[in-house]
N, C-alpha and C positions, 0 to 999 in steps of 0.2 A: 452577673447572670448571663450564661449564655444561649441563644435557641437558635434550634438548628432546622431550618427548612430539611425537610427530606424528600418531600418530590419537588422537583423543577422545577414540575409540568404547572405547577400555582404560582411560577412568578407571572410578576405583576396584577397578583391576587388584587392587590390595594395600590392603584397606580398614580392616586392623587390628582397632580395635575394632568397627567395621559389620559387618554380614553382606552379603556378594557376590550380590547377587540378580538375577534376571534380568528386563528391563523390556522389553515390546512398545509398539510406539507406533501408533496410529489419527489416519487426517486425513483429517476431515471439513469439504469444502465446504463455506458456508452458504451465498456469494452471489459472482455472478459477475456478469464486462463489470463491474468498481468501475476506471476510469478515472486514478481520483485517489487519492492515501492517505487512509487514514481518520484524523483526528485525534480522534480518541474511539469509546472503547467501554463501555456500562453497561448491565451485566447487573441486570435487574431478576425480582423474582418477584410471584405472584400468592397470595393471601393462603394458601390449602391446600398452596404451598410445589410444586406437582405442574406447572407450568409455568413457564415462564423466557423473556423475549424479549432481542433483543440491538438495543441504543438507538443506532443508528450517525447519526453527525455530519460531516458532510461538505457542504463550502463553506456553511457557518450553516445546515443544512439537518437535518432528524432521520426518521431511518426506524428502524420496527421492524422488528424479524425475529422472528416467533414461530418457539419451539423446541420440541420433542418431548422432554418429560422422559426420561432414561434413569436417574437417579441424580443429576443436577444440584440436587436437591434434597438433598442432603447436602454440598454446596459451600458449607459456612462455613470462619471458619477453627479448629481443633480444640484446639490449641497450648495453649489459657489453662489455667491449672494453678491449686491452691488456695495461699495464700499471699502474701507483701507484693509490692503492685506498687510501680514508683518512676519518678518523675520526675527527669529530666538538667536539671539546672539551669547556666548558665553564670554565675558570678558569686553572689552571696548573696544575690539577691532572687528568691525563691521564690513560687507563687502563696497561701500561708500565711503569709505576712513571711517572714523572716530566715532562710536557710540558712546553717550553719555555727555555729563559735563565735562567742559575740559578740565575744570577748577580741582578734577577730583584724578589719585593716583591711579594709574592702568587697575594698582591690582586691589584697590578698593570698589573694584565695580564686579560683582559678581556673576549676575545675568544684565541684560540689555535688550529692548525689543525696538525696533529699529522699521519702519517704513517702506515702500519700495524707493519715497524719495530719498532716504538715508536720513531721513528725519528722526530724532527720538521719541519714542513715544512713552515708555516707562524703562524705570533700569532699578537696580537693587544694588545699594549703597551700602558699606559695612565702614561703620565709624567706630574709633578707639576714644576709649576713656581712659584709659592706661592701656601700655603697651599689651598685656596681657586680657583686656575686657572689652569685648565689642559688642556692638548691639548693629541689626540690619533694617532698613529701611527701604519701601518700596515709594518710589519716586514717580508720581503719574502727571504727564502732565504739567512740571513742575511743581506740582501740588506733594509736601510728604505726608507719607501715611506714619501708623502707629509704627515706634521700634520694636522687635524681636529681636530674641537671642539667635536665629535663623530664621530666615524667609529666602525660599527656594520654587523652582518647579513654577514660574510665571508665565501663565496664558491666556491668552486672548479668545474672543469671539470671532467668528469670520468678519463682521464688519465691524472691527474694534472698538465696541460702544462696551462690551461687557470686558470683567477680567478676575482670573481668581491665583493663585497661591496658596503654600501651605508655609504654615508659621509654625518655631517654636517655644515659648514663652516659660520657664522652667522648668517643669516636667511637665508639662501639657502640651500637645501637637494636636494641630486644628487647620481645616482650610480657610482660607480667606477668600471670600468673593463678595466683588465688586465692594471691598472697602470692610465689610462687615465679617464678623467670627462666626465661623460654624458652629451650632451649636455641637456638632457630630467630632468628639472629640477623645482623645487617650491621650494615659501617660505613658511618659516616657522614664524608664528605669537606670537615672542616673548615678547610680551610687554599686550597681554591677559591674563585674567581667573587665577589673582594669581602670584605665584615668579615662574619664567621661564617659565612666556606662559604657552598656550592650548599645548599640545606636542604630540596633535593626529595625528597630521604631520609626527611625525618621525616614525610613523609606517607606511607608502607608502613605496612602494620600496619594495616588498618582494618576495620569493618564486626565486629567481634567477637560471633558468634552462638552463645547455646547450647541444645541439644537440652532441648526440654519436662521431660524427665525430671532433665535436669543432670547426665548422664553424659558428654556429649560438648559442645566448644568449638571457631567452626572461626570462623578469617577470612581475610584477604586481603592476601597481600603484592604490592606493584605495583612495587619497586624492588628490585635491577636490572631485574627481569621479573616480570612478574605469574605469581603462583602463589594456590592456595588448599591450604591448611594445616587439615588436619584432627586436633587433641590434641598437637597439636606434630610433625606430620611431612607433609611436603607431601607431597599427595595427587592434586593435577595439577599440571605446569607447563604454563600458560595464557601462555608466552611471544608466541604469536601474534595472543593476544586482546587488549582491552582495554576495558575500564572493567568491567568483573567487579563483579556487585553482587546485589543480592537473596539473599544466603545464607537458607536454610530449610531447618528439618528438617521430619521428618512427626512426625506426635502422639507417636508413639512412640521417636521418635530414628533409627529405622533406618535413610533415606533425609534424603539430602542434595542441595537442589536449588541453582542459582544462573543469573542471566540474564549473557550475557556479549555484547562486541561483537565479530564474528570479523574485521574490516576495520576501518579508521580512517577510508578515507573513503565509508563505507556507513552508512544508517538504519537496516541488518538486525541482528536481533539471534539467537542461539538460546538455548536454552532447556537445561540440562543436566541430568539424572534418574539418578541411580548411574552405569552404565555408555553410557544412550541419548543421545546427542546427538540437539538437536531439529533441524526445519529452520529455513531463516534467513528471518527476519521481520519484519515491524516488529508488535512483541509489542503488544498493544495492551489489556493487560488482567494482573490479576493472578492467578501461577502459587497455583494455589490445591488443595490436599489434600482428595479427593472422602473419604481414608480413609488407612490406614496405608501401603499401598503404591500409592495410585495418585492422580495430578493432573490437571487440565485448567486450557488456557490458550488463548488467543485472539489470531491474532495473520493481518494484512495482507498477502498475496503479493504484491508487485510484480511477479513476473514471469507469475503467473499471472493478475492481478488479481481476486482473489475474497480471501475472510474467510474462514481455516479456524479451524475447532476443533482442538483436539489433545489428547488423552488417551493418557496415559502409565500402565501396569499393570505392576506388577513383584511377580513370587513368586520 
């Protein structure tokens, strides 16, 4: 059974553990008669941090746009938190030598998460039962976890206390965080399209994002229909969208943003803020946290041809 949200404007109808907040939205012009799309945008600042110009690139060509500070000068991003960062390694060569056990062959280690001291911290082991039979394990800690026929797509929290993965277990594909099965799970159609199945399946599950604080975890499932899955309960079906990317929380976890494509054969993209959907644009810049509840982003009208800004305030 499928259901299909049809207005946007009611996600995070049901936010669970978020709070429901209310977000206005502002769009401001910067530049009009723009002819052609902008293939670049870089926001630069001046050293006192109190102005900001907007570096536009169009046909090899570069104009500034000086800006009137309003707050633009609290546009970093806030998120960094104290504690271990870590590097996604594919394979055991690390930028400190060797990730993983040594005990185990280069090509039996398939991801690796690695330290800034080049320490190991988790890696994903693929063992043979026969040459032909393997099963993979996630290795935390020196601690294993449960085998799978695949476990891929391993991440961390900002300060490495949290971790999730997705698993594939016979035809069942499911996230794994911090140790436990999602229940938010599909099959997989192994007996289609060839030797081992259609296997478009095992690309759901991705983009695994958590909240600064490490209370919240949300990603993106893309098969059968794109959805975004916020602690294990979908939270919009984006069945109309596609390619759903940029998951972000704000500093404090409360707000959950992501950029999504509402058309397949459109460059427009919008912009998603708790419950505001953006307008459609070709976004041309990163959706960036002025503070806990509010963003600005930057993105190309075609239809109007001008550069807006857009700022998003939610209480």
């Amino acid at each position: 059974m499928r259901v299909t949200i049809v207005l946007l404007s009611i996600f995070f109808m049901q936010l669970n553990a978020l709070n429901a907040l209310e977000c206005k939205q502002s769009i401001q012009p910067l530049q009009s008669n723009l002819t052609e799309s902008v293939s670049e945008l870089n926001i630069s600042y001046n050293r006192d941090r109190k102005t900001t110009s907007l570096a536009i690139t169009k046909d090899g060509k570069e104009t500034a746009i000086p800006l009137v500070d309003d707050g633009i000068k609290n546009m970093k991003i806030l998120s960094q938190v104290e504690g271990v960062s870590w590097h996604k390694i594919i394979g055991t060569k690390g930028p400190k030598g060797r990730c993983g056990p040594s005990r185990v062959e280069d090509y039996k280690i398939t991801e690796c998460i690695q330290d800034d001291n080049g320490q190991t911290i988790a890696y994903v082991e693929r063992r043979y039962s026969d040459p032909n039979t393997a099963k993979e394990i996630v290795v935390l800690r020196g601690k294993e976890g449960k085998p799978y026929d695949s476990a891929t797509s391993l991440t961390f929290s900002d300060d490495g206390k949290r971790w999730a993965y997705k698993a594939l277990l016979g035809n069942k594909l499911f996230p794994v965080i911090d140790g436990k099965e999602s229940p938010v799970q599909q099959e997989v159609d192994l007996d289609c399209c060839g030797e081992g199945g259609h296997w478009f399946e095992i690309f759901s599950f991705e983009q695994f994002t958590f909240s600064p604080d490490g209370k919240h975890v949300a990603f993106v499932q893309t098969v059968p229909e794109h959805a975004v899955v916020l602690d294990n309960d979908v939270i919009l079906d984006a069945s109309k969208m596609y390619f759903v990317s940029g998951l972000q929380f704000s500093p404090d976890g409360s707000l959950l943003t992501f950029v999504a494509k509402p058309q397949w054969d459109s460059s427009d993209r919008l912009v998603m803020v708790d419950r505001t959907e953006g307008p459609r644009l070709q976004i041309i810049s990163d959706v960036i946290f002025l503070d806990n509840r509010a963003v600005r982003y930057y993105g190309y009208s075609a239809q109007q041809k001008n550069i807006q800004e857009i700022t998003v305030r939610c209480q």
